[in-house]
N, C-alpha and C positions, 0 to 999 in steps of 0.2 A: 621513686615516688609512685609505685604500682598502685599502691590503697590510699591515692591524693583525690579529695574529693574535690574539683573543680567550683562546684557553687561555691561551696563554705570560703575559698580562698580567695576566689568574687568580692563575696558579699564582707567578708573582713575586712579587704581592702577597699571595698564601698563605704564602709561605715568607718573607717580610720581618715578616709581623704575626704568626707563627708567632714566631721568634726573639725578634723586640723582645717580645713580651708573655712568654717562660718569662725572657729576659735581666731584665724590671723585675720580677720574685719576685724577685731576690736583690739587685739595686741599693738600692731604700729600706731595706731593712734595714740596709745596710752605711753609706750615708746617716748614717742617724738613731741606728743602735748606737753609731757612730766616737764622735759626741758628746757620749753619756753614757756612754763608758766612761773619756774624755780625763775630764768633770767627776767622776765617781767616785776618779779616779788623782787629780786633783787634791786631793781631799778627804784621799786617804792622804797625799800629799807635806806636806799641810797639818797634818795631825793625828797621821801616826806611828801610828795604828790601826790593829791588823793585823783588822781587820773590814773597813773602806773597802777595805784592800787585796786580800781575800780574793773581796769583792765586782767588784773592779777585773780579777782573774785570771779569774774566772768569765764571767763577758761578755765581755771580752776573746778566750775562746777561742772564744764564741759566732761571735763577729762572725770572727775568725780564718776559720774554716770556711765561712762565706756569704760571706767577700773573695773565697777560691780559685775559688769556682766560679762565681762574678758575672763573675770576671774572665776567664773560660775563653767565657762565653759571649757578652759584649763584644766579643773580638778577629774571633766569624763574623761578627758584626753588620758590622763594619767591612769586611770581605773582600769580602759581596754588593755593596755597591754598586760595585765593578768587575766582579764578576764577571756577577749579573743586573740591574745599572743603568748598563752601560757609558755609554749615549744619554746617561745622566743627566747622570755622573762627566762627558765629556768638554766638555757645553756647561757646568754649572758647577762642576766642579770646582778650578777659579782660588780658585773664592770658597767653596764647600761646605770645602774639603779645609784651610784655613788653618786654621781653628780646633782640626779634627780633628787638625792635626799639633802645634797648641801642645799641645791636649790630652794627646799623647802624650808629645812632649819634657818639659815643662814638671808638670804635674800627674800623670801617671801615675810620674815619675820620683821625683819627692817623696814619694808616699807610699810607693811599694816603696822607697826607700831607708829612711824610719823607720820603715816596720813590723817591718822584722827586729830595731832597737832596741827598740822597744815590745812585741814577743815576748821576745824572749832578753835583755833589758837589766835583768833584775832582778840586781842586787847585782852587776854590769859593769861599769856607769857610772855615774855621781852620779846621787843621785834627783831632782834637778833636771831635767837632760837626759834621762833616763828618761820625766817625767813630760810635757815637753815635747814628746817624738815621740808622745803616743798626741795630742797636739793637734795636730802634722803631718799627720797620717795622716789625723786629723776634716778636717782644710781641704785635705789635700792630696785626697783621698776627693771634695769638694763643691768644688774648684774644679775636677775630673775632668769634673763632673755641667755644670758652668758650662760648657766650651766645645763641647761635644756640645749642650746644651740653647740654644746659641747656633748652633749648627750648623741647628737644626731649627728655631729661628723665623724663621731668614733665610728658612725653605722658608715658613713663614706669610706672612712679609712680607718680598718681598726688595728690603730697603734699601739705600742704598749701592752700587748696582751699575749699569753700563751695558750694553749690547748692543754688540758689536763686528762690524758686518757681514762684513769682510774674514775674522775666522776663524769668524764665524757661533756664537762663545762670548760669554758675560758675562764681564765681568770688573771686578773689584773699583776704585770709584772713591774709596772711603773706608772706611776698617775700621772706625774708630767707631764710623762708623754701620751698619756690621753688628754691631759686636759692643755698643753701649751705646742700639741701639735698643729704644722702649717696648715691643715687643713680646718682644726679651729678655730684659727686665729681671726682667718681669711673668712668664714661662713659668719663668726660673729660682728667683723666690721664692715662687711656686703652688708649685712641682713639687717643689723639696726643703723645703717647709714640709711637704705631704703626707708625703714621707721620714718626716719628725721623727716624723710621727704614728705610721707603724710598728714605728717603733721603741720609742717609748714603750707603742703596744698588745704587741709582742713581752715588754717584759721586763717589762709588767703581766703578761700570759699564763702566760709561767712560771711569777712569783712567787707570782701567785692558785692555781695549781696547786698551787706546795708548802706553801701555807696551808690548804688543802682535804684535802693531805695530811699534814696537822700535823708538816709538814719544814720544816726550813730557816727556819724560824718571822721571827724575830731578821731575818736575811737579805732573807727576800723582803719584809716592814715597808719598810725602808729601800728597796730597790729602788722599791717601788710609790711610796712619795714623792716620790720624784726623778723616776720616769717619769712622772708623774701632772701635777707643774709643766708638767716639760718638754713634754707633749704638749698643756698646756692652753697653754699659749705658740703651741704649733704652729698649735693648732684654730686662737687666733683671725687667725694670720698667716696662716693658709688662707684663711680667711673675707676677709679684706681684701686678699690678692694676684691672690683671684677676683674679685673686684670688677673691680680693676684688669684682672686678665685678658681680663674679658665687653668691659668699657669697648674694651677695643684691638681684640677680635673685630670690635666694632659697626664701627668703623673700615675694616677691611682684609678684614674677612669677613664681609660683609652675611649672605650664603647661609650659614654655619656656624652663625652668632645665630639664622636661620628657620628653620634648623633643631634646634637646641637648645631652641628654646622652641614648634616646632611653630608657624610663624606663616606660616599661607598670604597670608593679605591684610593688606595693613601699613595702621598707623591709627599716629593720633596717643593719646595718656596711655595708652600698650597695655601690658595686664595681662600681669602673668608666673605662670605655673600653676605651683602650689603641689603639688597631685596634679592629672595629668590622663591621659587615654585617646584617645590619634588614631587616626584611618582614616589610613594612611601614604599614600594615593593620590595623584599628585603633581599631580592635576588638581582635587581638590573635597576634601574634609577635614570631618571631625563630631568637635567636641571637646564631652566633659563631663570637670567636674573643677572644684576648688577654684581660685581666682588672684584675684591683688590688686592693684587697679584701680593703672596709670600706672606702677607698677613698672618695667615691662620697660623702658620710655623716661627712667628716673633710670637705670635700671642703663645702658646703651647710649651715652645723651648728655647725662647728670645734667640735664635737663630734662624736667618731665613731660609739657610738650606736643610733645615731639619726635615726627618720624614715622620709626616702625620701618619698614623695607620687609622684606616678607614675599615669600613664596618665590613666588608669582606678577608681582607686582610687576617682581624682578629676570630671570623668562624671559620673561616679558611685555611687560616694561617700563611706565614712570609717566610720562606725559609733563607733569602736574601737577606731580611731587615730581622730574622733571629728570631720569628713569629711564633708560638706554635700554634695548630688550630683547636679548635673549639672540640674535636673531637680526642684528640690527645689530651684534653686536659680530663673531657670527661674518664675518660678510661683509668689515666690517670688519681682520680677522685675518685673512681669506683674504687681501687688497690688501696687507697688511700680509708675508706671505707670497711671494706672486707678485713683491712689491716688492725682496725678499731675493732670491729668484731671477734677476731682473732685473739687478740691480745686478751677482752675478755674472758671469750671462755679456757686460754692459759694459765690468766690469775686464778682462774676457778677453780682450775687441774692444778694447782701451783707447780706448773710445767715453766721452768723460770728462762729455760735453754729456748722455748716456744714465746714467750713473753719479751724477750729481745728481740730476736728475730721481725717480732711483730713491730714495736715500736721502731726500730731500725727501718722498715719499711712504710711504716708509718710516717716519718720524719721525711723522708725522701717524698714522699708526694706529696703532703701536709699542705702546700699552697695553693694545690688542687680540691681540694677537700671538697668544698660546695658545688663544684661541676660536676660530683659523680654522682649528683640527684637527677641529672638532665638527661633525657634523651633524645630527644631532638637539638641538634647543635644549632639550629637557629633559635630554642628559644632564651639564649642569652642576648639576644636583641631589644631592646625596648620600644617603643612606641615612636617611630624616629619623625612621623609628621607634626605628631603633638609636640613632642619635644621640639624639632628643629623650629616653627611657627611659634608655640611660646618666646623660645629666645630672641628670636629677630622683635617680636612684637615690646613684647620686656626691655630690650636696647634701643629701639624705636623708641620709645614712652620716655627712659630715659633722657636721650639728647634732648628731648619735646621740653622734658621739666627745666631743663637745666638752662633752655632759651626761655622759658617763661619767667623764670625767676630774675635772669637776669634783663630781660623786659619791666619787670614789676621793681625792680631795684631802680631802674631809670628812671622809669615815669614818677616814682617815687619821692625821688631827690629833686626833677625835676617840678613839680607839681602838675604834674599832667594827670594825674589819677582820674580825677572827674571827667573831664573830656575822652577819657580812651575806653571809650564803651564796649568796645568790640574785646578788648584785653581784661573788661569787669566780667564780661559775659562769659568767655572762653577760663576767666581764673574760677568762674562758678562751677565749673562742670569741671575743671582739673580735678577735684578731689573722687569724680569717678573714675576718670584714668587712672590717675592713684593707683587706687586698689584693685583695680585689674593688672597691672605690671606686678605690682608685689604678688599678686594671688599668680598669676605667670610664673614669677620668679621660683615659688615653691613645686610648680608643676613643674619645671624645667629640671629642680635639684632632686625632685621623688620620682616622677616618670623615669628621669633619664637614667636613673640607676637601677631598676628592674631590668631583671626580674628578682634583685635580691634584697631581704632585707638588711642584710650588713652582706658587703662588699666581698665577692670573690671567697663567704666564709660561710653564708648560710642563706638557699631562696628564700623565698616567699612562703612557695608551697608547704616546706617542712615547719614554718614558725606558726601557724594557727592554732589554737585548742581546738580540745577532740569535744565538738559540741555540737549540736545541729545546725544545721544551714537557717531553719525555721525560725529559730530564736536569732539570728542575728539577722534576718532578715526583718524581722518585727521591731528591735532595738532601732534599724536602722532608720524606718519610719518613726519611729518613734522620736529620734532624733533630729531627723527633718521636721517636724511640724515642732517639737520644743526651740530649737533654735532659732529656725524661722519665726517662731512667735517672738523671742527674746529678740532678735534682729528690729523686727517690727518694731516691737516696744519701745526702743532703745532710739532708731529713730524719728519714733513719734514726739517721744522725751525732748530728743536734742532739738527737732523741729520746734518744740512749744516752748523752749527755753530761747532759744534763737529769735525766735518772731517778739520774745519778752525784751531779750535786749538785755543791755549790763545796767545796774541799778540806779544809777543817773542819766538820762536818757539826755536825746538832744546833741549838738556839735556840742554841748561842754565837756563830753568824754568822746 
């Protein structure tokens, strides 16, 4: 990476984690409302209660208003990577771009087709078929989420694929196993189980608002019920899809694991911190804090005498636990590189006895590939305070939601809602936690995997387009003050809609 322009790779990665983080404010919501607005519609279709259904129009229009403009900031997400990850687009685009286009034909086509029934279909069409597009819209919504979220584990772990020296691209040897690999599976039922969460903290928020505000009384009862299941459903499919999730890290992402749990030197039955405080220094490390002995090695390889490798270990190398270091691999990847070049200019010479040799050699380092960009063997480290702090703060937030719910499920059954001021006030402001854990959760899964943009196959550095620093530094503001205004806007919306209330006012709904 001699002629690696450090701004432009910056500022890239500025303006990709810019978008992708204001774009997931409005995606879980839209996620997790779709949901519980399809099980609300059902309660009406079921019951003929114009309260279900009054409840059913009211979040409906919520979630109406957070589709428009999720979906407005979705479509740049997808534009950058031609335009500032051309490198990326061209070597894997074969295999990145499939799912992105079923997503598009398939899933995004389905739910804009029944949302306009699930908007305009009252008293249109049968209340059957009515009640059955606001359930398209939920699955057509989250199988939107599924091949994007398949799109982005293949960059975690890219299965299913070969290297093709002749165009010097990957390309796709099995889509299964890009698309029904563990590492999919696990990213798609973490990732919109979290959804569910905010959704259910969203229309807890409200409804505790208009009980604090002795509105809507009747209304926001029932809402809180139904949120309150629904999200304690979520909590614990969160809690067991992380599992799964950490298990597949340990796997494919030794360095993401050392650094989410701050683990310089790997041991066997190695504790996982419960609260802790690091020196982020990538050479020596002072931890104090609470953790509980053998954990981290059930979580990693459901073995407690398993050995974690810690983030020394992996630039170091373990030649005990069969490690190599960070500098073998580079070297490694250089050979692995030179051999690519090689092989070229033999097909050119149709030197075909030069042309094996080379692929032969090729093959043999091939795993290495992406490390021969590096020269510095620490810079396969990632950000390991940000990282390690996200995760604990993200799994904090967690347990937090998963007692509030089941708080608000009591008080609920019980009839204590009214009286429990201090659980109206504290569910008001959950829906800020919210989306600080979810927005954690993405800094945990993109941080901790730098410095590469797909795993162990290709940095960062090498995936940008050859374009000025200046221009994507202007994009970048540019997209800060657009989003930020749409952010605003949106809620203002929700806030003037909210203060409106659902169409029947009063304890009658």
């Amino acid at each position: 990476m001699e002629h690696l322009d450090i701004g432009l790779v910056d500022w890239s990665r500025a303006q990709f984690a810019l978008t992708a983080l204001y774009h997931w404010i409005f995606v879980p919501l839209t996620l997790g409302l779709s949901f519980i607005v399809a099980f609300m519609h059902t309660l009406y279709y079921k019951t003929r209660n114009e309260k279900w259904k009054n409840l059913t129009k009211f979040w409906m229009k919520l979630f109406g208003i957070n589709f428009a403009i999720g979906v407005a900031t979705g479509i740049i997400l997808e534009f950058e990577f031609g335009l500032n990850w051309s490198n990326y687009s061209w070597i894997v685009g074969d295999i990145f771009g499939a799912p992105l286009a079923i997503e598009g034909i398939l899933a995004f086509f389905l739910e804009s087709t029944f949302i306009a029934v699930m908007f305009f279909g009252w008293d249109r069409v049968s209340k059957k078929f009515h009640m059955l597009s606001s359930w398209f819209v939920a699955f057509g919504s989250n199988l939107s989420a599924l091949w994007i979220l398949i799109a982005n584990a293949w960059m975690q772990n890219p299965a299913g694929t070969q290297f093709n020296l002749d165009t010097a691209r990957n390309e796709m040897t099995s889509f299964f196993d890009v698309a029904l690999s563990p590492t999919a599976v696990s990213k798609f039922l973490h990732t919109v189980s979290q959804a569910y969460i905010i959704g259910s903290l969203f229309v807890i928020s409200v409804s505790a608002w208009y009980i604090l505000k002795n509105r809507h009384i009747i209304f926001a009862k029932k809402s809180i019920l139904i949120a309150s299941v629904f999200g304690l459903i979520a909590s614990v499919a969160t809690a067991v899809t992380g599992d799964s999730s950490a298990y597949d890290v340990a796997k494919h992402q030794p360095m993401k694991l050392a650094a989410m749990e701050g683990l310089y030197d790997g041991e066997r039955n190695a504790s996982l911190y419960v609260i802790g405080v690091i020196n982020g220094n990538k050479d020596n490390t002072n931890f104090t804090g609470i953790k509980i002995p053998s954990l981290l090695s059930i979580m990693a390889f459901r073995d407690a005498n398993a050995f974690v490798p810690g983030i020394n270990d992996l630039v170091n190398g373990n030649e005990k636990e069969g490690i190599p270091s960070a500098e073998t691999r580079i070297e490694k990847g250089k050979i692995a590189i030179q051999a690519l070049a090689d092989y070229k200019k033999a097909k050119a010479e149709e030197n075909e006895a030069s042309m094996n040799e080379s692929i032969k050699l090729f093959k043999a380092n091939e795993k290495h590939f992406g490390y021969g960009y590096f020269k510095n063997k620490w810079d396969i480290v990632p950000n390991v305070p940000l990282t390690f702090y996200s995760f604990h703060v993200m799994v904090g937030l967690g347990l937090f939601f998963g007692l509030l719910f089941i708080w608000l499920l009591w008080a609920s059954l019980k009839g204590k809602l009214e009286d429990s001021k201090l659980l109206l006030k504290i569910s008001v402001w959950s829906i800020l936690l919210g989306y600080i854990a979810t927005e954690l959760g993405w800094i945990v899964a993109e941080v901790g995997r730098q410095p590469w943009t797909i795993q162990d196959l290709l940095p960062v550095g090498v995936s940008t387009s050859h374009i000025s620093t200046g221009n994507v530094q202007a994009t970048f503001f540019m997209f800060l003050v657009l989003f930020t205004a749409l952010l605003i806007a949106e809620i203002k919306i929700l806030i003037t809609q909210i203060k409106k209330g659902p169409e029947k006012g009063g304890n009658h709904v």
